[in-house]
C-alpha positions as CSV (number, residue, x, y, z in Angstrom):
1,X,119.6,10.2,153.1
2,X,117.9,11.0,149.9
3,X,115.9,14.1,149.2
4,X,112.4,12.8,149.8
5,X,112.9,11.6,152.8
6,X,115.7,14.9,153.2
7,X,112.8,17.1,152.7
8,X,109.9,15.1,154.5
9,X,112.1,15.7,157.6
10,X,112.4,18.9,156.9
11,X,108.2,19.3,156.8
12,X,108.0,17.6,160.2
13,X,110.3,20.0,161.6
14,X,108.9,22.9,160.0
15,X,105.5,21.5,161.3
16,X,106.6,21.3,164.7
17,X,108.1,24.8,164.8
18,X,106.2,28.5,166.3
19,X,105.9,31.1,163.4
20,X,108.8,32.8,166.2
21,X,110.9,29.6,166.5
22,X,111.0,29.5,162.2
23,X,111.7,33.5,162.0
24,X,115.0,33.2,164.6
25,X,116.0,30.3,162.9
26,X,116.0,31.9,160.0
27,X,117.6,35.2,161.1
28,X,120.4,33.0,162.5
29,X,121.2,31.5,159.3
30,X,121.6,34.9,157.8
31,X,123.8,35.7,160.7
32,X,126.3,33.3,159.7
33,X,126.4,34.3,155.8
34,X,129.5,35.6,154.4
35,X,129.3,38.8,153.3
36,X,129.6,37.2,149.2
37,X,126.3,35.4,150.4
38,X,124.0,37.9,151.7
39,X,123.0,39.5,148.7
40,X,121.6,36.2,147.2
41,X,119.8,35.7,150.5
42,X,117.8,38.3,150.4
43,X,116.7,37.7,147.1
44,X,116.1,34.4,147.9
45,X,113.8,35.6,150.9
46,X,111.9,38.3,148.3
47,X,111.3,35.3,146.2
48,X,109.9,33.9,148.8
49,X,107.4,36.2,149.3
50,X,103.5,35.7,148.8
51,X,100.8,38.5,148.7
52,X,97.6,37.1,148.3
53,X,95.8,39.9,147.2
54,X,98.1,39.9,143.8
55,X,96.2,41.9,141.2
56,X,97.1,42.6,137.4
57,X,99.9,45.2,137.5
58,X,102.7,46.9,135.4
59,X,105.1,44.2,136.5
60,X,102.5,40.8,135.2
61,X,102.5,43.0,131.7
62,X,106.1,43.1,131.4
63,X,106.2,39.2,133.1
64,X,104.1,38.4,129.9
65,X,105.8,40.3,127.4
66,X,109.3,38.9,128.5
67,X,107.6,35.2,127.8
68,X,106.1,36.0,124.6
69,X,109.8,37.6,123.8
70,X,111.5,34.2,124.9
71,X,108.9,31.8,122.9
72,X,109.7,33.7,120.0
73,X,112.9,33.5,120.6
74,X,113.2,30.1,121.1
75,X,110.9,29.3,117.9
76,X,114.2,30.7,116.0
77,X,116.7,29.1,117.7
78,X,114.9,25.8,117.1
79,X,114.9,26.4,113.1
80,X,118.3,27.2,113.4
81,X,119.1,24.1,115.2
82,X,117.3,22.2,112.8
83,X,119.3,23.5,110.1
84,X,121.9,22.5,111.3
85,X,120.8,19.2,110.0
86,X,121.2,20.4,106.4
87,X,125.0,20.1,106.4
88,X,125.3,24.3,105.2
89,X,126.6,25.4,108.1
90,X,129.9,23.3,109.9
91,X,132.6,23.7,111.9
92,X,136.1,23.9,110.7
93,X,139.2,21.8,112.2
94,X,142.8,21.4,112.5
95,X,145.0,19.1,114.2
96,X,147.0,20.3,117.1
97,X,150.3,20.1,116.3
98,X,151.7,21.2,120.2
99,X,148.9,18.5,121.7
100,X,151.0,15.9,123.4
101,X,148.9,13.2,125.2
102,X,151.3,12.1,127.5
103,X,152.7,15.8,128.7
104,X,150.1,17.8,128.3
105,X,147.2,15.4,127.9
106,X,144.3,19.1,129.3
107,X,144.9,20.4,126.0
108,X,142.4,20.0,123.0
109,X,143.7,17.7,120.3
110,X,141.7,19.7,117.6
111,X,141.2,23.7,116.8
112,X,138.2,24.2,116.0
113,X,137.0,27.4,114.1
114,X,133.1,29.0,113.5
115,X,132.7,31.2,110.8
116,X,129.3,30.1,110.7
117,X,128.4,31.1,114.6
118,X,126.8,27.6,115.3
119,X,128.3,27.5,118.7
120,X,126.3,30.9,119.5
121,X,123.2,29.0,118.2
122,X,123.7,26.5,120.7
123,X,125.1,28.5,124.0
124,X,122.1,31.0,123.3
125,X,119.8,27.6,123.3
126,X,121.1,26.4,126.4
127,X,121.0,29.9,127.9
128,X,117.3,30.1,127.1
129,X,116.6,26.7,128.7
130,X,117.4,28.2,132.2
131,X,116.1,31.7,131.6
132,X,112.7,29.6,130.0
133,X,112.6,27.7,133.1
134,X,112.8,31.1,135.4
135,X,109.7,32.1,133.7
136,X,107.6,29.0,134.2
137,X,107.5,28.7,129.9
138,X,108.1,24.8,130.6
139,X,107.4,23.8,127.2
140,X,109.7,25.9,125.4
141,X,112.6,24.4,127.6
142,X,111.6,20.7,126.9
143,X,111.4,21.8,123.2
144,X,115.4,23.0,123.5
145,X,116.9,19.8,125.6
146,X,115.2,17.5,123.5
147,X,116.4,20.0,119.9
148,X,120.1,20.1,121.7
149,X,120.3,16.2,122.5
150,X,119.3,15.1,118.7
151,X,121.5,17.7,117.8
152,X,124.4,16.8,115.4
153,X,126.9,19.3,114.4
154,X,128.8,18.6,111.2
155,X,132.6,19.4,110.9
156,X,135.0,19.7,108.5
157,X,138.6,19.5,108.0
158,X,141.1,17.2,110.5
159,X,138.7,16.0,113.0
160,X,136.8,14.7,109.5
161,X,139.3,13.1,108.3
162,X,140.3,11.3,111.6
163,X,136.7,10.8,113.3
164,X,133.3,10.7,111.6
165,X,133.3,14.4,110.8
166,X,130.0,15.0,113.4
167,X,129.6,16.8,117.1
168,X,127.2,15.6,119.3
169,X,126.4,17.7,122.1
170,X,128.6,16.0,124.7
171,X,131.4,16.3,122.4
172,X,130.8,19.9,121.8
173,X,131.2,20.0,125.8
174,X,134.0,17.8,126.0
175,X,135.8,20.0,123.2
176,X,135.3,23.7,125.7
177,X,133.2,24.4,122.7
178,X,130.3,25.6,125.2
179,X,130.1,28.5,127.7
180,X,127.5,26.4,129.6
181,X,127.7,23.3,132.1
182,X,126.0,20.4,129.7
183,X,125.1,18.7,132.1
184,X,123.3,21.0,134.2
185,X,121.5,22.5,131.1
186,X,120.5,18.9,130.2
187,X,119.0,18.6,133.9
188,X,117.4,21.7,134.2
189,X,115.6,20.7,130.4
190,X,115.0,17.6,131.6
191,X,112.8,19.0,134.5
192,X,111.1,21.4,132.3
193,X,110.1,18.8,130.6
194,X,108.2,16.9,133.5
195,X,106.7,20.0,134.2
196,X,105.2,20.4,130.6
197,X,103.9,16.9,130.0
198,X,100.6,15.4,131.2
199,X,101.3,12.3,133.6
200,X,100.2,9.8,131.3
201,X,103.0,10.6,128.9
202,X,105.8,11.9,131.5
203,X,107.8,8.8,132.5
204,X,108.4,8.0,128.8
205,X,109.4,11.6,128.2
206,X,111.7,11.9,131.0
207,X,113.2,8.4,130.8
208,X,113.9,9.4,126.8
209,X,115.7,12.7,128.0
210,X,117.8,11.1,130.6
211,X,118.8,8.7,128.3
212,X,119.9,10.5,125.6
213,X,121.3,13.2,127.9
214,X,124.8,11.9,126.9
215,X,126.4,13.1,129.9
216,X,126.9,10.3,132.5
217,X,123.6,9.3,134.4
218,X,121.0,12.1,135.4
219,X,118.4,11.0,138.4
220,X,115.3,11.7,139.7
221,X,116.7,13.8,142.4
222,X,119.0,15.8,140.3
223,X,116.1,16.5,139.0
224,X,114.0,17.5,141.7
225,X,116.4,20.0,142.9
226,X,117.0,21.3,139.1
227,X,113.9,24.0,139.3
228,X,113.2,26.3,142.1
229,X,109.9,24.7,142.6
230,X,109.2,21.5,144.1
231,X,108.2,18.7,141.0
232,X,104.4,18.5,141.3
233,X,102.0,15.2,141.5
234,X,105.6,13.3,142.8
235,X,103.5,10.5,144.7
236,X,101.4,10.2,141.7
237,X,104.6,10.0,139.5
238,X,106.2,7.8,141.0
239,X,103.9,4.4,140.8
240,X,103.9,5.4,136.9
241,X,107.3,5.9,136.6
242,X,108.3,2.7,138.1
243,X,105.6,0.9,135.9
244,X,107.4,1.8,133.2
245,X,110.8,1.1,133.6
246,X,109.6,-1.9,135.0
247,X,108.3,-2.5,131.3
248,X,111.5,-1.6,130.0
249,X,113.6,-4.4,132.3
250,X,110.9,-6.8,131.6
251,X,111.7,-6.8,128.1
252,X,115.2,-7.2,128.5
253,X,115.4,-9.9,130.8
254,X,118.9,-10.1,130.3
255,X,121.3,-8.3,133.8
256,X,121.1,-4.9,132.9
257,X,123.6,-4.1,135.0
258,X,126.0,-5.3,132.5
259,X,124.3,-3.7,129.7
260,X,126.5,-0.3,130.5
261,X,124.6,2.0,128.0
262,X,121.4,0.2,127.1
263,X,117.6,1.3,128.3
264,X,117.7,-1.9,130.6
265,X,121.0,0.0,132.7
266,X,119.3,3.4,133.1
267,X,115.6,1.9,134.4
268,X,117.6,-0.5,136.6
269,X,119.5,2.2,138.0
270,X,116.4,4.7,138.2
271,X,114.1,2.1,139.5
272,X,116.5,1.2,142.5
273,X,116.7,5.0,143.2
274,X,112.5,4.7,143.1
275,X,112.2,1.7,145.6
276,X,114.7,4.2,148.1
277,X,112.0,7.0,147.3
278,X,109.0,5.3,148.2
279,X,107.1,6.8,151.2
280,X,106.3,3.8,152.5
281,X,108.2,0.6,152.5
282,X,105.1,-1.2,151.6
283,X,105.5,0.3,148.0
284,X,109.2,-0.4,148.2
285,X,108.4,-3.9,148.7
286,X,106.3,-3.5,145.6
287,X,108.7,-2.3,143.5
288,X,111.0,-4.8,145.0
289,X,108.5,-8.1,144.1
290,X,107.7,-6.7,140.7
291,X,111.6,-5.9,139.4
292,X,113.7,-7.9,142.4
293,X,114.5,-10.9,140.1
294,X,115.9,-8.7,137.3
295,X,117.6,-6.3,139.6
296,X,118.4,-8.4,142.7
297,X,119.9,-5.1,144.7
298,X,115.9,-3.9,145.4
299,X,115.6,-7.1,148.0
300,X,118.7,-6.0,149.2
301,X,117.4,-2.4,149.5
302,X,114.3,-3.6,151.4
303,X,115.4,-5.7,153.3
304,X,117.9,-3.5,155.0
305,X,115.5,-0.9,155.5
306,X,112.9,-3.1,157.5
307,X,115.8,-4.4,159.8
308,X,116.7,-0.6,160.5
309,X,112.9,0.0,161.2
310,X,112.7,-3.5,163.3
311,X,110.0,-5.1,161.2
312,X,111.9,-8.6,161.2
313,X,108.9,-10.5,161.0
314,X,108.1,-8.7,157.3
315,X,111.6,-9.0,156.5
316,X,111.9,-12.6,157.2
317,X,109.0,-13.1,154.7
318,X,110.3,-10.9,152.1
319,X,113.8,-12.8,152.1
320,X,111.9,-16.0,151.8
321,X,110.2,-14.4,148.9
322,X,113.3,-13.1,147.5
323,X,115.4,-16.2,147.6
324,X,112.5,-18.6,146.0
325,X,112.6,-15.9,142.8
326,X,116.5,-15.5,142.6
327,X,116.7,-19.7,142.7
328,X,118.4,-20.4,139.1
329,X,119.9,-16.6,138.8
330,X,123.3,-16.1,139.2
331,X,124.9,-14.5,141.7
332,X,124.3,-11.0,140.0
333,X,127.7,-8.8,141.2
334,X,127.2,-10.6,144.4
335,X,123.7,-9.5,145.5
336,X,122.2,-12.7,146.0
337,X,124.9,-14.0,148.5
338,X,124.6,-11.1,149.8
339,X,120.8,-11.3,150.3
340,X,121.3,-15.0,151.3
341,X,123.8,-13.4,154.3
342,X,121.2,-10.6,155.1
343,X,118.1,-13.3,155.5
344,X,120.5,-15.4,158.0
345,X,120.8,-12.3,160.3
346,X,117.6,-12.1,160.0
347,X,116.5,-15.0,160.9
348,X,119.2,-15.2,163.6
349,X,117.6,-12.0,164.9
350,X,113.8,-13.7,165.2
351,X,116.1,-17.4,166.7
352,X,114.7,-19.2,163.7
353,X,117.7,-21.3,163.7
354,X,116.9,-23.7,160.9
355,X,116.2,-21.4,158.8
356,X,119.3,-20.0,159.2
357,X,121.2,-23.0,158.5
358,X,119.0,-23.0,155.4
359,X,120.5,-19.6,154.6
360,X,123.8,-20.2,155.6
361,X,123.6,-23.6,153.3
362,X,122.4,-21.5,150.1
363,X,125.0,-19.0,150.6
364,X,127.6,-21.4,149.7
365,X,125.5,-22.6,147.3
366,X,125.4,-19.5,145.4
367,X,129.3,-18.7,146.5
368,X,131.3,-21.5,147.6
369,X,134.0,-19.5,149.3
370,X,135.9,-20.5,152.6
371,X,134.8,-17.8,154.4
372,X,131.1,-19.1,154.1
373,X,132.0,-22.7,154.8
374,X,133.6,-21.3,158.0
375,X,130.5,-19.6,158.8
376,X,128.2,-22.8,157.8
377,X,130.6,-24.9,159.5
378,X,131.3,-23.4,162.9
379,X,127.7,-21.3,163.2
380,X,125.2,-24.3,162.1
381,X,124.6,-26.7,165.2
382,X,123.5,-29.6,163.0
383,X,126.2,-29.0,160.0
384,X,128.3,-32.6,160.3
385,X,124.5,-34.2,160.5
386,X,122.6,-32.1,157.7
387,X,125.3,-30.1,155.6
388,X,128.5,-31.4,155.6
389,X,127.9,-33.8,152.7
390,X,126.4,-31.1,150.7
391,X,129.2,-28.8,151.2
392,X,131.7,-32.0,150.3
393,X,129.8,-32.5,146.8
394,X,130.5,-28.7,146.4
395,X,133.9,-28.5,146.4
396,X,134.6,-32.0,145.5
397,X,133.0,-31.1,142.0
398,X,135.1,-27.6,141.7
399,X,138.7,-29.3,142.7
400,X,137.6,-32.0,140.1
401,X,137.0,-29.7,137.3
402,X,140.0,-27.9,138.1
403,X,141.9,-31.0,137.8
404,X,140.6,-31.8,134.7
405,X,141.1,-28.5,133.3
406,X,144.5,-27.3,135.2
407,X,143.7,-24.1,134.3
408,X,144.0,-21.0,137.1
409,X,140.8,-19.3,137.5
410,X,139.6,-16.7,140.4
411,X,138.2,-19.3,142.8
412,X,140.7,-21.8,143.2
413,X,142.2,-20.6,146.5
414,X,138.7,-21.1,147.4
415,X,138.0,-24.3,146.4
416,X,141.2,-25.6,148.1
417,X,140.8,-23.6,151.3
418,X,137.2,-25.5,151.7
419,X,138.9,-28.5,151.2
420,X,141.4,-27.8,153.9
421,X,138.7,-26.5,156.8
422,X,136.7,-29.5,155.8
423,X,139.3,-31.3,157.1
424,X,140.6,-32.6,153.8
425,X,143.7,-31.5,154.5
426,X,145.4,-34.0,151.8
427,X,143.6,-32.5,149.1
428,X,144.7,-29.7,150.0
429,X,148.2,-30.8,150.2
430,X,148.8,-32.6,147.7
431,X,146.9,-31.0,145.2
432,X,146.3,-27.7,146.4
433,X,150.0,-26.9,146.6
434,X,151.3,-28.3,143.6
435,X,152.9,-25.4,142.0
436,X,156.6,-25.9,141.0
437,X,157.6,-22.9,139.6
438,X,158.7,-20.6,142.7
439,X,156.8,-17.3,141.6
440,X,153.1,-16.5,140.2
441,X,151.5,-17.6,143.1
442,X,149.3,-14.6,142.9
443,X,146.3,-16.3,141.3
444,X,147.1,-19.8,143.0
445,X,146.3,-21.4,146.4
446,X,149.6,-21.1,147.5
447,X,150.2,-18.5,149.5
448,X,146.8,-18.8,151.1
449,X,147.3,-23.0,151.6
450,X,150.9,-22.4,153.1
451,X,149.2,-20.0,155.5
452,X,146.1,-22.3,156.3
453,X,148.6,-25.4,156.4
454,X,151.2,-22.9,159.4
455,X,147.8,-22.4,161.6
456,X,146.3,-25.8,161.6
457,X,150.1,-27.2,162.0
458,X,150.8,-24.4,165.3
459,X,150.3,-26.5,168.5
460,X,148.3,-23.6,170.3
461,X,148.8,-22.9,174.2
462,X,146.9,-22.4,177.1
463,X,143.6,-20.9,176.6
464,X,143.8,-17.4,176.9
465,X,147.0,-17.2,176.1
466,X,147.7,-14.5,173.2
467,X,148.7,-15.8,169.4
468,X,152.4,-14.8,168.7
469,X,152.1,-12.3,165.8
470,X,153.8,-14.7,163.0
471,X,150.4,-16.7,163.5
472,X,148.1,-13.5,163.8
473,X,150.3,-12.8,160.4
474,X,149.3,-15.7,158.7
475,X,145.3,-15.7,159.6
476,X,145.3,-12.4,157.7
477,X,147.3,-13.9,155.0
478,X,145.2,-16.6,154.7
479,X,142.1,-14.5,153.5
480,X,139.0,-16.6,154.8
481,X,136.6,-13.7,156.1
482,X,135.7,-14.4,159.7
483,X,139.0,-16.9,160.4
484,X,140.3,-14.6,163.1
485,X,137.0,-14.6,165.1
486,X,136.7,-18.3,164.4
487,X,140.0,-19.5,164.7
488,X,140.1,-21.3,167.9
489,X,136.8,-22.9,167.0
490,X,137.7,-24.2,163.9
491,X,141.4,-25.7,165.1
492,X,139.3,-27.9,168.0
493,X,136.5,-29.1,165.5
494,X,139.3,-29.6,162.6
495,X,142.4,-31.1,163.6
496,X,145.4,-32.2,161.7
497,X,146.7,-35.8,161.4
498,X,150.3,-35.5,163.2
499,X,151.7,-37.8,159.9
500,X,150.1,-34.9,157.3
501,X,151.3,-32.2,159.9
502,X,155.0,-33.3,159.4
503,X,154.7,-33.8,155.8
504,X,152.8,-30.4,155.9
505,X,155.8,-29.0,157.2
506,X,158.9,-30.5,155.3
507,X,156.8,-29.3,152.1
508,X,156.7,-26.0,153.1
509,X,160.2,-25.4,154.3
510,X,161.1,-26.7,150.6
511,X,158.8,-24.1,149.1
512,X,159.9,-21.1,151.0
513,X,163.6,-21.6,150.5
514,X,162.7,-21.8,146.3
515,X,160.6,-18.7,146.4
516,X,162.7,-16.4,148.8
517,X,165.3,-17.7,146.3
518,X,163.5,-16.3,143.2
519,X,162.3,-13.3,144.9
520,X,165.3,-12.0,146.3
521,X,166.9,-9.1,143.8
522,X,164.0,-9.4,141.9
523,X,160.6,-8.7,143.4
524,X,161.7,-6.4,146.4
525,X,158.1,-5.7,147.5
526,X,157.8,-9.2,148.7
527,X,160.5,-9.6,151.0
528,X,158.6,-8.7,154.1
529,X,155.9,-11.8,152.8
530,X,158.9,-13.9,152.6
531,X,160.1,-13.0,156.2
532,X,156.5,-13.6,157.6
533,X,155.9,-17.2,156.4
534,X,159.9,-18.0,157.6
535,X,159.2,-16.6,160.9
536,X,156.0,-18.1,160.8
537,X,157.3,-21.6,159.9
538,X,160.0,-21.3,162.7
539,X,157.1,-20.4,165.3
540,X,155.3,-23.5,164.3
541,X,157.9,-25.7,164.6
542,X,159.1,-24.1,168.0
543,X,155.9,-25.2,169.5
544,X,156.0,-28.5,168.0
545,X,158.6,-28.9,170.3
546,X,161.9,-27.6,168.3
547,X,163.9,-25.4,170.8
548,X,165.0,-22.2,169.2
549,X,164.0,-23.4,166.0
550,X,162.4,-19.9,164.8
551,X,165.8,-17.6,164.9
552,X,168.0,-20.4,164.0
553,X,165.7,-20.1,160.7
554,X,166.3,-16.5,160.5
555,X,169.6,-16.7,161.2
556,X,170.4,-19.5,158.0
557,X,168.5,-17.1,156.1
558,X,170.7,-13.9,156.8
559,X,173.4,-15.9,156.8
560,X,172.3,-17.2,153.3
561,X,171.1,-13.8,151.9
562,X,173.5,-11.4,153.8
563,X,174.0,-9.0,150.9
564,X,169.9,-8.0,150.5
565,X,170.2,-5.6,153.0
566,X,166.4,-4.9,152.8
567,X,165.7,-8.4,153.1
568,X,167.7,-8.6,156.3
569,X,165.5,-5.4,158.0
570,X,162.3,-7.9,157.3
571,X,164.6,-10.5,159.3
572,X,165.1,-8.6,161.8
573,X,161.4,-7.9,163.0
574,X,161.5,-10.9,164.1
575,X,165.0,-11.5,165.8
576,X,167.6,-9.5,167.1
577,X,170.3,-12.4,166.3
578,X,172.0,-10.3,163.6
């Protein structure tokens, strides 16, 4: 839950609640306080406190003499930042001799000495943000974060000669060279500084700040909860804010989630955390129509939201929306499959069936993988009629350019998988497992094909009856999503040739005895892989109609590999022969 909608719960509850209802509640929770806590309770309450008949006193004469004191303050600790610019005044280093990255990797590789005291120029600026922000002097605490951030501190010596002989602030705070939490400083400035800038300049003034905050990624919410007031005009902010960042992406229309540091990955990342924001989902769809082709994740975001508030109908157009402007983008860190998989449930939900076939169709457009043929296949009434030839041209292209290229790349398990719940089960055999060499199957279809090829080849029993657990073994190995929920479906709508069954079979008993071969006394965290697809093997062949054939497999094993006494415990899970 984010802290809008955190805090608008909060007002409803506080709305429905008795003035005596709210004052036990509130003695309860002090109650419960440790006795550490109490103290800063109470304050907490006093601070709370409101007396509407407030006149001029004693205490608003020393209020404004303490911010006169701090502004002047701050008016010299701004020239002396500044001159730090000068190069007169720097840091002095040395080189660690007892740092040892490996051993003792906590300690500072440099010393660092300041016979100049800029360190105490800079703790006593970060000091006076928060103390600044305490008094409501906004402008004097924007004026700091913003001096702190451009801030360059020169140094001599070691770290000179090694580095490029300048501090930024982060660094300083990497280095211990601070008393204070950067990071927090930075947020509490950055909050001072949306409460000292007129609306029409605050989004490009807070998205600067954040920005150039140089400590990770500061948020909207961090920022709300940085002062001990609420941020004002919010509802008003936000539209602007959103404007603008939407300006920035537009610019760059380039992913920004890939640009790690640019201004397109911060407004990307701050207008998602906008569209979650929103009051109403009606200005999260917005936000969503306006930046969802640059940043694919705010259809995502919206959509989810209207299926948790049961508006289907609006999410069924938005999808449709979403879908027709992500068309020729790429799959974007997977969004748009999965905003293709979210506007199938949708439609699903409403029984718009051919749409969902539509949706199911460009999901394996966007990401041919055989889990989404499974579910195209198996959960599209019309597939053979409509889709099948689609989904052929598909794969068909991909097996070719893999052919053409032999080269291994992340989707060919994929590719050959599709092939082989397609029902191109020679493809899959013949090219598909092709790999001589006995190890690195890791980034091949092997593993996955002998799998596939031990399922479709197991003659299944009754119905009802349970899968032994060598084939419940080899489902998971085989690493199509959904396969386990689909399997008997797919076996009765796919089913091997017996001549490519028996092939199928002699293949794979060749392949397992080369790579428990080369595996055995050398990769010992694969034995238990081994010992599934042997058992599995001897299951499959067992109800082909070979009697006993699964521990007399296990057995030539053991017999074959007595002395790996750790490969003979994986035997043994499956046979008590030995």
């Amino acid at each position: 839950m984010n802290l809008m909608e955190f805090l608008r719960k909060v007002d409803e509850r506080l709305d429905s609640m008795s003035y005596e209802e709210l004052r036990q509640y509130v003695r309860e929770t002090a109650r419960t306080l440790g006795e550490g806590e109490r103290e800063g309770f109470l304050c907490s309450l006093s601070c709370a406190e409101s007396n509407p008949h407030k006149t001029t006193s004693d205490a608003d004469e020393i209020y404004s003499d303490t911010v006169k004191h701090y502004k002047a303050e701050v008016g010299q600790i701004l020239q002396k930042l500044d001159d730090l610019d000068k190069g007169e005044k720097f840091l002095s280093s040395c080189f660690n001799e007892e740092y040892d990255e490996w051993s003792n990797s906590d300690a500072d590789e440099y010393y660092f000495q300041d016979k100049d005291h800029i360190l105490d120029s800079v703790d006593r600026a970060c000091i006076l943000i928060e103390k600044c922000n305490d008094a409501e002097e906004y402008n004097s605490s924007y004026k700091l974060v913003e001096a702190l951030e451009n801030l360059e501190v020169y140094v001599t010596g070691d770290y000179a000669d090694c580095e490029d002989g300048v501090l930024a602030i982060d660094e300083l705070d990497s280095y211990h060279l601070l008393d204070m939490d950067w990071e927090k400083v930075a947020t509490d400035g950055i909050y001072a500084a949306y409460r000292a800038t007129s609306m029409n300049e605050r989004a490009s003034v807070v998205f600067s700040l954040i920005r150039y905050s140089r400590c990770g990624f500061i948020n909207l919410e961090n920022i709300m909860q940085a002062g001990k007031h609420e941020l004002p005009d919010l509802d008003q902010f936000l539209p602007e804010w959103v404007s603008y960042l939407s300006g920035i992406i537009k610019e760059r229309p380039d992913d920004p989630n890939r640009n790690s540091y640019g201004p397109s990955y911060y407004a990307a990342k701050l207008i998602e955390e906008a569209g979650i924001m929103s009051r109403q989902s009606n200005d999260q769809i917005s936000i969503a129509m306006k930046c969802g082709r640059e940043i694919p994740k705010l259809y995502l975001d919206i959509l989810n939201r209207l299926m948790k508030d049961n508006d289907y109908e609006k999410a069924s157009e938005i999808s449709e929306y979403a879908l027709k402007d992500l068309k020729d983008r790429d799959n974007d860190n997977g969004f748009h499959e999965a905003i293709a998989k979210t506007a199938t449930e949708i439609f699903e939900h409403i029984h718009n069936y051919k749409n969902a076939g539509e949706t199911r169709m460009e999901t394996f457009q966007i990401s041919p993988s055989s889990g989404n043929y499974l579910s195209l296949c198996l959960k599209t009434g019309d597939f053979d009629a409509v889709y099948r030839r689609k989904t052929e041209d598909i794969y068909r292209k991909l097996i070719d350019d893999y052919v053409k290229s032999n080269a291994i790349y992340d989707k060919q398990h994929d590719v050959f998988a599709t092939a082989l719940l397609d029902g191109d089960f020679e493809t899959a055999l013949d090219v598909g497992l092709n790999k001589e060499e006995a190890l690195g199957w890791s980034m091949s279809f092997m593993k996955q094909g002998i799998a596939l090829f031990l399922i479709s080849c197991y003659k299944d029993g009754p119905d009802g009856e349970p899968l032994p657990r060598e084939i419940q073994n080899m489902i998971s190995a085989a690493n199509v999503y959904g396969f386990k929920e689909l399997y008997y479906d797919w076996k009765r709508l796919r089913p091997i040739p017996e001549d490519i069954k028996k092939r199928a079979i002699t293949k794979i008993n060749i392949l397992l005895q080369k790579r428990t071969a080369a595996i055995l006394g050398n990769y010992r965290n694969y034995y238990g892989e081994c010992a599934n697809f042997i058992a599995a093997l001897g299951k499959v062949r067992e109800s082909n109609g070979e009697i006993n054939a699964e521990r007399e497999a296990l057995v030539a094993y053991h017999q074959q590999f007595r002395r790996y006494n750790a490969f003979t415990k994986e035997l043994r899970r499956f046979t008590n022969s030995f």
